[in-house]
C-alpha positions in Angstrom: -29.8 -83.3 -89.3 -30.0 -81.3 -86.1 -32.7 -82.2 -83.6 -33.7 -78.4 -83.9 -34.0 -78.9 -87.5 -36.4 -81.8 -86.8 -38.4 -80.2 -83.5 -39.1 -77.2 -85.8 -40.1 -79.6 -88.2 -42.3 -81.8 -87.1 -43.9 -79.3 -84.1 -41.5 -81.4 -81.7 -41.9 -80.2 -77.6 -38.5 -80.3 -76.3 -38.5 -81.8 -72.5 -34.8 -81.0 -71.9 -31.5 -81.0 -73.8 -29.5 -80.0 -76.9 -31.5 -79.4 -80.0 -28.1 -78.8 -81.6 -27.2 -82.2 -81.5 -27.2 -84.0 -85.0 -29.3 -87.3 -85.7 -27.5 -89.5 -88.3 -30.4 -92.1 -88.3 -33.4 -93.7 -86.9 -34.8 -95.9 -84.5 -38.2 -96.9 -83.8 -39.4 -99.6 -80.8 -40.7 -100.0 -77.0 -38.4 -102.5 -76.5 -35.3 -101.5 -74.7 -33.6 -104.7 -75.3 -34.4 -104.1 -79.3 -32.8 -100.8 -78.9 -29.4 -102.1 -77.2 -29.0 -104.8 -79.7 -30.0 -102.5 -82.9 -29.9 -99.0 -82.5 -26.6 -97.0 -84.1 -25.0 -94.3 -81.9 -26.0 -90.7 -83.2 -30.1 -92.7 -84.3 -32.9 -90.9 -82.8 -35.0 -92.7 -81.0 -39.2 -92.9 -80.9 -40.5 -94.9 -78.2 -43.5 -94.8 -76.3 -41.7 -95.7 -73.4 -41.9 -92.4 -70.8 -39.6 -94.3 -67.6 -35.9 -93.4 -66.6 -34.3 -96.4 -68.4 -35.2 -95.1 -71.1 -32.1 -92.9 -70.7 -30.0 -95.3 -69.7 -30.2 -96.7 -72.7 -29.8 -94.1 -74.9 -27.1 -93.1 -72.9 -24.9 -96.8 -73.6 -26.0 -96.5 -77.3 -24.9 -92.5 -77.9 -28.2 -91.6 -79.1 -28.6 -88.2 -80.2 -32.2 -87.7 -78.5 -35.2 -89.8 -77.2 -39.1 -88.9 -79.0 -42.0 -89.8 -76.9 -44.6 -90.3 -79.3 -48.7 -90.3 -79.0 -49.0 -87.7 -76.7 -47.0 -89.2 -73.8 -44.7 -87.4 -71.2 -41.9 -88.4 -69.6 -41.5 -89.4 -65.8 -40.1 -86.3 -63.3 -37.2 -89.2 -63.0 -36.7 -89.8 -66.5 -36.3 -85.8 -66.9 -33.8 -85.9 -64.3 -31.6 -88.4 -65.3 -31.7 -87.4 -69.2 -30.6 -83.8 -67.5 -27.6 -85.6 -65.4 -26.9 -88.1 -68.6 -27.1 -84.8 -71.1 -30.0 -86.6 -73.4 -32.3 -84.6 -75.3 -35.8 -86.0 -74.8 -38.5 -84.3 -77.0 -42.6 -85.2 -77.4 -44.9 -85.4 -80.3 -48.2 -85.7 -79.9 -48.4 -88.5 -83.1 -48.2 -91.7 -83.0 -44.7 -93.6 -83.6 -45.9 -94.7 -87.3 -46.8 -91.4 -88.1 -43.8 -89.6 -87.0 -41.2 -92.1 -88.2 -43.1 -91.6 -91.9 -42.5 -87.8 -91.4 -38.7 -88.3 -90.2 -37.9 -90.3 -93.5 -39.8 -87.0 -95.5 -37.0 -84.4 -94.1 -34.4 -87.1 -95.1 -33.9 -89.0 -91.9 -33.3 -92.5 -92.9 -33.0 -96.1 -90.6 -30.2 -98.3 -91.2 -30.0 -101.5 -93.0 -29.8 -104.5 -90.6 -29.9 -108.3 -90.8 -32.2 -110.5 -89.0 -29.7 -112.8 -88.4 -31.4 -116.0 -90.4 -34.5 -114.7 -89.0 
């Protein structure tokens, strides 16, 4: 599904980049180290999270787009680097739970994964 699809959507604010870019999946957590270790190339990712390394990290996992949920904006830094990285960030004003329930609506679905004995 395209991000443009999903901004129009959901009332999505684009912050910078390419709405055209598709999202195969989700992802939902704060934790950066979560995100390295679980996210899929091409998920979309919610996050309150509103620092640069956010885009770091979306950048090492091919993400197709960071969501900053409950209202929060991103850093001047993280808008520069997701600029120079070429990753779409976008805001909602709802909160993660809320939004992620709203993704799975369109059609947007998470992937399957094993806790590992967990």
């Amino acid at each position: 599904m395209r991000l443009s699809q999903i901004a129009k959507a959901l009332d999505l604010e684009p912050r910078c980049g390419d709405l055209e870019a598709e999202a195969s999946g989700g992802y939902v957590s704060d934790l950066m180290s979560d995100v390295i270790a679980h996210a899929e190339a091409g998920d979309l990712w919610l996050t309150v999270q509103i620092h640069a390394n956010i885009v770091a990290v979306a950048a090492m996992k091919e993400l197709s787009g960071i969501v900053l949920t409950g209202g929060r904006e991103p850093e001047a830094e993280t808008l520069r680097k997701a600029e120079a990285k070429k990753i779409t960030v976008l805001a909602s004003k709802l909160p993660a739970f809320e939004l992620a329930g709203r993704l799975y609506q369109l059609g947007l679905r998470g992937r399957e994964r094993h806790a590992g004995g967990i």
